[in-house]
C-alpha angles and dihedrals in degrees: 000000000000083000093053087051099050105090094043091094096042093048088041083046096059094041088057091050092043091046083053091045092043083047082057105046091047091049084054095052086047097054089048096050101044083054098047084052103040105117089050088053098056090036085054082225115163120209114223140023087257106057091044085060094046095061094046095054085048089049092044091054095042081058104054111284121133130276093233090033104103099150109112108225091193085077125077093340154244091019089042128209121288111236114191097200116115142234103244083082087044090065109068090045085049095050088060102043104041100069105016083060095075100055102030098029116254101262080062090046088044099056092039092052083059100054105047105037096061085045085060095049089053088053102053081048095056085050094049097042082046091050098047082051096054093043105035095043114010146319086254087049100084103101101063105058088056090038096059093040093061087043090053099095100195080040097059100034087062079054090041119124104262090033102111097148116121090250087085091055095044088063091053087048096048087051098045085057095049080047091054085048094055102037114126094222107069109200091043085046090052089050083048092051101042095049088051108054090041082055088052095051096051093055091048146310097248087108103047093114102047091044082043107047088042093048092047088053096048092053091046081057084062091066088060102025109051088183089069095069089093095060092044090052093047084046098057096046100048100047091052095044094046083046097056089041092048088046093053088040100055124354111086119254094249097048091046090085095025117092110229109163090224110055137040099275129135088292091079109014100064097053087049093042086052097044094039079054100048095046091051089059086044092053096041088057098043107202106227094212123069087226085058106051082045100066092047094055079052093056091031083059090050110051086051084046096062100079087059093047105042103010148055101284093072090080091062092056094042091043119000092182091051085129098051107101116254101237092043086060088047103046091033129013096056091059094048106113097217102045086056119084126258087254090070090048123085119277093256095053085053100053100030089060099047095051096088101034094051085040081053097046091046082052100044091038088054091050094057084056102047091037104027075211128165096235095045085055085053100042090051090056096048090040083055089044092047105056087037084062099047087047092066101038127013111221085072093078100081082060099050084051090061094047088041091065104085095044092050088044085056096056095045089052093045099050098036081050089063086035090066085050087072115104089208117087093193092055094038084054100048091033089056096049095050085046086054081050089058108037103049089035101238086120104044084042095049090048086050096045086049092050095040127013117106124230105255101245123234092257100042089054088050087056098055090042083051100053089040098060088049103053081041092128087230092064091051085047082059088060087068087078080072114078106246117283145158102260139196116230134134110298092234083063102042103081092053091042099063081040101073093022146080079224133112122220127210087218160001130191095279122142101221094051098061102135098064090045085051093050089048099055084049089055097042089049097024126094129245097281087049096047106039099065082037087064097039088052099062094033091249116177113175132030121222136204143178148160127331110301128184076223087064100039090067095066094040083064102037087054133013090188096048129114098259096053096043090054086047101064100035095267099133124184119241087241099061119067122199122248113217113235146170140198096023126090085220128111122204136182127204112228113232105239 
């Protein structure tokens, strides 16, 4: 007994050395981060729509709306536009609002909830991506995986300070679960795995494949592997309990039966409920013969199957965005750069996205070999998954750069093992440091950026300049000497718009509300006899401009002719009347009644 206890203080030594070294790591990151975003910081500028949104629903609830009340009534009044997001990412901002408001003033607490949030949920990545280094590979493997996800420039910029989108918690999400996979207690992995996909879930569906596709591979280990059985168990229960709990928390009470595509609704919740079921009797019983497990899995897989055969939820399979307009697909989701493939980006985003992923797949690829292991077999078809996915739409390869990370971490910790084997110091340094270059994919994306990678040109970067210093929170601010009104402005500007102003929008890039997205790009590209009943239509008062969009580039080329362009280059229509302002670089017209 005293034997089997022995190396308990050393092993709990060297976590607590590796959990300093990790503190440190991560105190470093933040520093750097909080530097390399300063100005935005001070500025209180978010960076992206959906943040700015974010903020607002947070602020909307703070202020008396109701818990299951998402829509955002700032948008297309007086009905509102209806915002699937939940409430679970809501909670942390709010924790930090709520009570810092009333002693340093909300626009402050505001500002300090979005920058630390996203910095702790950096910091329960780098702790994930540590632990699945030190438990899939070895005790000594627990820098990589953090090393090459701070690396990981589209990785860390969803974990940046400011970002306070769900994306950055889906990521912890999606590790915690490749944590629960690896563990090396099964029934306690499974819990890990379960809770975390159910997390996932509540905060959005974008994740579904990849949950699905690592759950389903964890339960087909149970037909080799008998002892497996615990972690599928744990898994099953955990996953439908933290399902039902997430559903009464924070799904209202007339969307929990309906079957939206883009929310946990009954679309996606009964199948799971049923497999998650069914795999809790298999597992009960416990079949003794791998044939047998086999062909419960098979029926297992059946019974869940049935809502996508013969119910509702087919249609989210055969076409998740059904309930986006036509015309606003037409008009707008083609042209979003993250829902294209990477064949549609430059040559340097693709690239760039797929060098860790592929670096992770090489690495996880060369563990199976060297380990013939469960997990490794699990992380090289995800791995696969994951890069086929992003292929086909970019927004995936976040994503593929999570899953990428053990397998990355594997390779680090293989070829630094035969580094150290060099008799020379000089040639283990420098060897070290281009292996840092590789693994974490700085080298591999500075060579393609060199090769590839086009000057910006002058008036490219004036754009730019141009759009910055119009979505500066203190030019919206500027927007407040006008009386409140529902204005017309790019829908990319419009979150953060009604974020820094009295102002109301018509709407933002959200995907249920399409048909106001749809009306506003008309309007923007349509003549005088389009726009006018557009603008009737959704109440709007005031028409707003600034800068030089890509937004607004697009109806520039779709109509000559159209509003947008008029307004551009000084052409205004009898029926809008200018509003003097200063200090803004808006522009903003009256509509005669």
């Amino acid at each position: 007994m005293p034997a089997d206890r022995g190396p308990a203080p050393a092993a709990l030594a060297g976590r607590r050395t590796w959990l300093l070294g990790l503190f440190g790591l991560w105190l470093a990151v933040v520093a750097w981060l909080l530097w390399a975003r300063r100005d935005a910081i001070a500025n209180g500028q978010l960076p992206d729509t959906d943040d700015n949104l974010r903020l607002l629903q947070v602020r909307d609830w703070l202020a008396g709306q109701g818990w299951f009340d998402l829509r955002q009534y700032r948008l297309d009044p007086p009905a509102g536009a209806d915002i699937h997001w939940s409430r679970l990412v809501d909670l942390p901002l709010a924790a930090i609002i709520r009570p810092l408001a009333p002693w340093i003033g909300q626009g402050t607490a505001e500002i300090l909830a979005a920058v630390i949030v996203p910095l702790i949920a950096l910091a329960v990545a780098m702790a994930f991506a540590g632990a699945l280094g030190r438990r899939a590979i070895a005790p000594d493997a627990g820098w990589w995986a953090p090393l090459v996800l701070i690396c990981a420039g589209p990785l860390t910029g969803m974990l940046a300070p400011l970002r306070i989108d769900h994306h950055g918690w889906q990521i912890v999400a999606l590790l915690a679960m490749l944590v629960g996979l690896a563990a090396r207690n099964r029934r306690s992995g499974g819990m890990i795995a379960g809770i975390a996909i159910a997390a996932s879930l509540a905060i959005g569906v974008e994740m579904l494949p990849f949950l699905a596709l690592g759950a389903a591979l964890s339960v087909a280990a149970w037909i080799f592997d008998p002892a497996e059985r615990d972690r599928v168990q744990a898994l099953a229960v955990s996953l439908a309990l933290g399902l039902i709990v997430a559903s009464l928390l924070f799904v209202a009470p007339a969307q929990r039966f309906g079957f939206a595509c883009d929310a946990l609704t009954a679309a996606w919740t009964l199948p799971i409920l049923l497999g998650c079921g069914g795999l809790a009797l298999a597992t009960h019983f416990a079949p003794a013969s791998p044939r047998a497990r086999a062909v419960a899995l098979i029926a297992v897989g059946a019974i869940a199957g049935l809502p996508f055969m013969f119910g509702a939820s087919a249609v989210c399979l055969i076409d998740p965005y059904r309930a986006v307009d036509p015309e606003a697909r037409r008009l707008w989701l083609t042209l979003v750069a993250e829902a294209k493939p990477l064949t549609r980006q430059s040559a340097e985003v693709a690239l760039g996205t797929l060098v860790v992923p592929v670096t992770g797949l090489v690495g996880a690829i060369a563990m199976l070999a060297k380990r013939r292991d469960r997990i490794w077999l699990i992380f090289v078809i995800l791995g696969i998954a994951s890069i086929a996915l992003a292929v086909q739409q970019t927004r995936a390869g976040v994503a593929a750069q999570a899953l990428a990370l053990p397998g990355a971490a594997a390779l680090g910790w293989m070829l630094r093992r035969r580094i150290v084997t060099i008799p020379s110091m000089p040639l283990r340094v420098f060897g070290t440091l281009g292996l840092f270059m590789l693994i974490t994919g700085l080298g591999p994306r500075l060579i393609i950026a060199a090769l590839v990678s086009q000057p910006e040109s002058e008036a490219k970067a004036a754009r730019k300049k141009s759009t910055a210093a119009c979505m500066a929170p203190a030019a919206l601010r500027g927007l407040d000497a006008v009386p409140a009104g529902t204005m017309l402005a790019t829908t990319d500007a419009t979150p953060a718009l009604i974020l820094h102003s009295h102002h109301r929008g018509v709407a933002g890039p959200y995907h249920r509300n399409g048909r106001a997205i749809a009306d506003v790009m008309k309007a923007w590209a349509g003549s005088n006899a389009l726009a006018r009943p557009i603008l009737r239509r959704h109440g709007v008062t005031l028409v707003a401009l600034c800068g030089e969009s890509v937004e607004g580039g697009i109806y520039t080329q779709r109509s000559r002719a159209g509003l947008y362009a008029r307004l551009e280059r000084g052409d205004v229509p009898t029926w809008l009347t200018p509003v003097p302002l200063a200090g803004t670089p808006w522009r903003v017209w009256r509509i005669h009644p």
